[in-house]
Wavefront OBJ file of the C-alpha trace (Angstrom):
o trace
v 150.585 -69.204 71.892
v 152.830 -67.079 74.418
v 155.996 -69.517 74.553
v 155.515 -69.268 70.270
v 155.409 -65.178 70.405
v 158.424 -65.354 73.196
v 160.787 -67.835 70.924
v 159.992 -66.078 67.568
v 160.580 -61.971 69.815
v 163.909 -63.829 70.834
v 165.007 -65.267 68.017
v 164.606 -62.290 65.789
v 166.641 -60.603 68.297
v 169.278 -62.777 67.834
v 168.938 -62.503 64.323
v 169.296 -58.929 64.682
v 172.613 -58.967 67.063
v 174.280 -61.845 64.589
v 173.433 -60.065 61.541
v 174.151 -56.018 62.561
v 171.054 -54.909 61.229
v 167.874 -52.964 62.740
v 167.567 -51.550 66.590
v 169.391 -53.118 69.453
v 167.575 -54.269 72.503
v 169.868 -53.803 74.711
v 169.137 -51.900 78.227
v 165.919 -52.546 77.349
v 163.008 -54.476 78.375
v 160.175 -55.705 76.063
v 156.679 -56.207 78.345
v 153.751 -57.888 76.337
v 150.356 -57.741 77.886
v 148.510 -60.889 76.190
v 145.219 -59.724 77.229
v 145.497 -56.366 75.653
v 147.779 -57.014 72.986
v 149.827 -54.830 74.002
v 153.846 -53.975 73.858
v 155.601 -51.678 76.563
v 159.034 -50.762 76.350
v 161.123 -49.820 79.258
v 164.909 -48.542 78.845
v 167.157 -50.043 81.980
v 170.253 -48.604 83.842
v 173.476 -51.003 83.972
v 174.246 -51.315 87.259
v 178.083 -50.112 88.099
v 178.467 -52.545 90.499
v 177.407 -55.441 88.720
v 180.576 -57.343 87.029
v 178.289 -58.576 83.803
v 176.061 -55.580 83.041
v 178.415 -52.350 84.902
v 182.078 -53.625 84.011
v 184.375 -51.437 81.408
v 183.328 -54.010 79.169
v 179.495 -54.463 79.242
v 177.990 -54.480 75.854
v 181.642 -55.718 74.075
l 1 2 3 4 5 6 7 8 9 10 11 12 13 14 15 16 17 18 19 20 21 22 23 24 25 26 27 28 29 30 31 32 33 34 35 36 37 38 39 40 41 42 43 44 45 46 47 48 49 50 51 52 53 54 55 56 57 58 59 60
């Protein structure tokens, strides 16, 4: 059950990127707690120093 919520919460965020539609999740991290049913959302920082996430062309 968790790898088949996992692929399908990645794939429609693919779907999403490809397509230009709905909310981007990027700088963001999706938590699920399976026990509770639960979804937490956390927004991230890009690191400046890092050359994938802080570079003048992160998020091209």
């Amino acid at each position: 059950m968790v790898t088949g919520v996992m692929g399908t919460l990645q794939a429609t965020q693919a779907l999403k990127q490809i397509l230009g539609i709905g909310q981007s999740g990027i700088g963001q991290l999706l938590m699920w707690d399976a026990l509770r049913m639960k979804f937490t959302t956390m927004t991230l920082s890009a690191d400046p120093a890092c050359p994938i996430c802080g570079g003048e062309h992160a998020h091209d």
